[in-house]
C-alpha positions as CSV (number, residue, x, y, z in Angstrom):
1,X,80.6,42.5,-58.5
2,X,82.8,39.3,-59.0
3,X,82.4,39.7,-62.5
4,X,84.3,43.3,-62.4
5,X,86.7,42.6,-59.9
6,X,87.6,39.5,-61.7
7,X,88.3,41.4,-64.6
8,X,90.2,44.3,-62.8
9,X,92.8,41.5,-61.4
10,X,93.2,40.1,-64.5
11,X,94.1,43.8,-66.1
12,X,96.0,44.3,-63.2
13,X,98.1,41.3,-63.7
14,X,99.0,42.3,-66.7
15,X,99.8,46.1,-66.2
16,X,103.2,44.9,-64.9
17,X,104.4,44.0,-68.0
18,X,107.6,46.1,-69.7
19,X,106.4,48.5,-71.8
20,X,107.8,48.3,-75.3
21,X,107.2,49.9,-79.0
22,X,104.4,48.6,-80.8
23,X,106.6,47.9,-83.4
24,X,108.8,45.2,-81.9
25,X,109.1,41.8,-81.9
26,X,107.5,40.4,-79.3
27,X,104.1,39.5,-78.2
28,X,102.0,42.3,-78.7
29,X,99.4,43.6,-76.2
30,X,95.8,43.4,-77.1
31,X,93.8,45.7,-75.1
32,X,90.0,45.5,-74.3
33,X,88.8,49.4,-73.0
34,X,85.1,47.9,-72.3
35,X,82.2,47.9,-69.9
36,X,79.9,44.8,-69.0
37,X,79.9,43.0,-72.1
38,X,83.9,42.7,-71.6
39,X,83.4,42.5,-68.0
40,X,81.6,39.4,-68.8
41,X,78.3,40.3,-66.7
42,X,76.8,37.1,-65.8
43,X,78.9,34.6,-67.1
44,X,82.2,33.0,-66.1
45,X,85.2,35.8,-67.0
46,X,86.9,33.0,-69.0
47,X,83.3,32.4,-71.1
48,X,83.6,36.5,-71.9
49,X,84.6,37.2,-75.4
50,X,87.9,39.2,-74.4
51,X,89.0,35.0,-73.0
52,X,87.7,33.5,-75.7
53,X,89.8,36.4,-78.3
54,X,92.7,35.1,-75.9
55,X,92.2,31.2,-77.3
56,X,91.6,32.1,-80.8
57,X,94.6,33.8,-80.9
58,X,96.6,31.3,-78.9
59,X,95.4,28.5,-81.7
60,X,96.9,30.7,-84.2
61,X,100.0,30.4,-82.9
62,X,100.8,33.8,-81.5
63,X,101.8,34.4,-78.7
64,X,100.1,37.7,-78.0
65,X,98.5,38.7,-74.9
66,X,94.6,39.8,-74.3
67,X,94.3,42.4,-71.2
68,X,90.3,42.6,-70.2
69,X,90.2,46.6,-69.0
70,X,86.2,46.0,-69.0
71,X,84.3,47.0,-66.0
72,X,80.8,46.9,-65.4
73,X,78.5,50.5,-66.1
74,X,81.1,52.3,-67.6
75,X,80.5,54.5,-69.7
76,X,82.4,56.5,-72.5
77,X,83.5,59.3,-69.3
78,X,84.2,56.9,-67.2
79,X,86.4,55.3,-70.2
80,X,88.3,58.7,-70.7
81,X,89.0,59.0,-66.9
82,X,90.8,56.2,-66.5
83,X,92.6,55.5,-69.6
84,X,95.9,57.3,-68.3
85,X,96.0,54.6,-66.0
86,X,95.5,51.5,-68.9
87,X,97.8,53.1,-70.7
88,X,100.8,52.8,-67.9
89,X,101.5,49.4,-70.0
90,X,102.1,48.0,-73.3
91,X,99.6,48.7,-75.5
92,X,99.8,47.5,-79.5
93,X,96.1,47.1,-80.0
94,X,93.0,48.9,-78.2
95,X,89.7,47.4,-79.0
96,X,87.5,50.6,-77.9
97,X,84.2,48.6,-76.7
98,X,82.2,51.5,-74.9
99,X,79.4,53.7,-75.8
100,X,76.6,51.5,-74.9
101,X,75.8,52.2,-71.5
102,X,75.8,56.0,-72.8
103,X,73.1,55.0,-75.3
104,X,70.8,53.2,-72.4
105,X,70.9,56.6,-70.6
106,X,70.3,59.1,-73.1
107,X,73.4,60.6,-73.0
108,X,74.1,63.1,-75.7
109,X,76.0,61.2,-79.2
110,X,77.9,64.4,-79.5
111,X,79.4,63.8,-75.8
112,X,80.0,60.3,-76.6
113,X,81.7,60.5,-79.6
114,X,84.0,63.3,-78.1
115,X,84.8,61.3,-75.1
116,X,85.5,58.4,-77.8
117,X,88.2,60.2,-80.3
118,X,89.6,61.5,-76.8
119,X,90.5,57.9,-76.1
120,X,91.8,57.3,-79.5
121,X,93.6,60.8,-79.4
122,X,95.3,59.8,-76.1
123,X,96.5,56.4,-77.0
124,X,97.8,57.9,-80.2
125,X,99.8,60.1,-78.1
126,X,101.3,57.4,-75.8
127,X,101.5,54.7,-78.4
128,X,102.0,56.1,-82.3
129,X,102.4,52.8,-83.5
130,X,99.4,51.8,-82.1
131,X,95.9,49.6,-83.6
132,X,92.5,51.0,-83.0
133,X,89.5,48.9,-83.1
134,X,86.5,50.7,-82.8
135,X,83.4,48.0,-82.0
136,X,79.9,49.9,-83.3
137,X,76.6,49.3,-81.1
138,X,73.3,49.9,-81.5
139,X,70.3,50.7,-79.2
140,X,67.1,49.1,-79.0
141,X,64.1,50.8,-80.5
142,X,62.6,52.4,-77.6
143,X,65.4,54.8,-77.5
144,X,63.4,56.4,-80.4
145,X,64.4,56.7,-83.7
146,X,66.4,59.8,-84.1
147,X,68.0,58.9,-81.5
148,X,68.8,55.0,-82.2
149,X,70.1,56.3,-85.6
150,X,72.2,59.1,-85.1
151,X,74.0,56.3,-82.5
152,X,74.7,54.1,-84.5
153,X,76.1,56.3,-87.1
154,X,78.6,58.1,-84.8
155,X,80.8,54.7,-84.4
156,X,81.6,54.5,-88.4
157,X,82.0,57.8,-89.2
158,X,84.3,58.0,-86.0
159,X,85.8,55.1,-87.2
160,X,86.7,56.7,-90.7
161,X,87.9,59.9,-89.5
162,X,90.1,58.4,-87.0
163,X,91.9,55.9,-89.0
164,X,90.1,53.3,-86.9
165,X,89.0,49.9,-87.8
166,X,85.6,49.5,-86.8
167,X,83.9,45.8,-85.8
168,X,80.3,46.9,-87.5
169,X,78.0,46.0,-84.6
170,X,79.6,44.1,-81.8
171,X,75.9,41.7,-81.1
172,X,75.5,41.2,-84.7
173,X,73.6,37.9,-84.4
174,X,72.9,38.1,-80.7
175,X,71.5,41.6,-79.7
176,X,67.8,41.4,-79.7
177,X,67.6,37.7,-80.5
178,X,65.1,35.9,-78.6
179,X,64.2,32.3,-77.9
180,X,67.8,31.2,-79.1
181,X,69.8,31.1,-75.8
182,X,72.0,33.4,-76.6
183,X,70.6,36.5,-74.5
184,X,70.6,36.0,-70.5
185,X,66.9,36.9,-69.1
186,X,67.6,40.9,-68.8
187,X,67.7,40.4,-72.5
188,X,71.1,42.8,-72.8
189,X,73.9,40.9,-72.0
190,X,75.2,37.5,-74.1
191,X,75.3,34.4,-72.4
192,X,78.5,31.8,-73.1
193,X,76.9,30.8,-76.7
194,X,76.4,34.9,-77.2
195,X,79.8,35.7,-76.2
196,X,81.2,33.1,-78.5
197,X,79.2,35.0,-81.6
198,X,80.2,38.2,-80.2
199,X,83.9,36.8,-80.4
200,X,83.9,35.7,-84.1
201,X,82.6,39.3,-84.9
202,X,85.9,40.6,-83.1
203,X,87.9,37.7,-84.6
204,X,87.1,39.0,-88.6
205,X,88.4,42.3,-87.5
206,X,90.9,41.3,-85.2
207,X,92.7,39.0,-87.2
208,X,94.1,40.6,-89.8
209,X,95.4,43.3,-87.8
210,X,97.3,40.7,-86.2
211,X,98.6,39.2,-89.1
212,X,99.8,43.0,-90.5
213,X,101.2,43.9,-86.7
214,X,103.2,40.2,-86.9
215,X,104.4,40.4,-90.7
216,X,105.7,44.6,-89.6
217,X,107.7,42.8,-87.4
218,X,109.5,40.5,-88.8
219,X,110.7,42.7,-91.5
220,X,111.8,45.2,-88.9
221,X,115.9,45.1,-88.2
């Protein structure tokens, strides 16, 4: 529970900011729509990848702005019903980081991936200008096969027909890794050292859309 309320102030904090058009000037808005992994479940919020996107970009010299809109068990619905309310700010880029807790519970990929391009469609609406990030998960194998598969397909061909960019598998390197301390003991969630892998798999995508966002701007009048 600290975890999630942690992470709501932070959004919170931010939300006040003016909102602007994604195509100014200024520091652009980089917002995480997540659940526990963003939410940074069992580590310190500033160990969470979402904090640790925040330095990378700060060494780069930007001065752009990560807002953590993770909260613990959400899942894609849960996403959908509040994204009216995270979209009451700026928003330049949405890293979409849900889906996984809808896998876990058997929840139908056809409901997910609706609830998904709902999100997209929506911040679309609001924001035109906007970056979509789409991060891809996978289940564990005792989801069954069909199942596990059909999952894990939905986030690239979303990806594709949404004009997303899609981070491949969010835990590559770290989801079902044992004996390597980067899993905590419920074997789901990263520790520090996982959350700085999960990071650099953000970072490959993250970056360049950054670096396109920043060079739009300065050759805007």
């Amino acid at each position: 529970m600290r975890f999630r309320n942690l992470s709501i102030l932070w959004f919170l904090a931010f939300a006040a900011l003016p909102i602007l058009h994604a195509a100014d000037s200024g520091p652009k808005t980089i917002v995480v729509l997540g659940d526990s992994l963003a939410a940074g479940y069992g580590v310190e919020l500033d160990e969470a990848y979402p904090a640790l996107l925040q330095k990378k970009i700060t060494d780069a010299g930007w001065p752009d702005n990560v807002v953590n809109a993770g909260v613990s068990g959400d899942t894609s619905s849960d996403g959908l019903a509040r994204i009216d309310w995270v979209l009451k700010q700026k928003v330049d880029v949405l890293l979409l980081e849900l889906g996984g807790n809808d896998g876990l519970r058997g929840i139908p990929v056809d409901v997910t991936r609706r609830n998904l391009l709902e999100i997209i469609e929506r911040t679309r609406a609001k924001y035109p200008g906007v970056r979509i990030i789409l991060a891809g998960m996978r289940m564990p194998p005792n989801v069954g096969q069909r199942y596990g598969d059909s999952f894990a397909q939905m986030f690239p061909e979303l990806a594709r027909t949404s004009r997303a960019e899609l981070v491949p598998f969010l835990l590559e390197g770290v989801g079902g890794k044992t004996g390597l301390g980067l899993n905590q003991a419920d074997g789901i969630h990263p520790t520090g050292a996982g959350h700085r892998m999960v990071a650099e798999n953000v970072w490959k995508v993250l970056r360049p859309v950054l670096e396109k966002l920043h060079a739009e701007s300065s050759r805007s009048p």
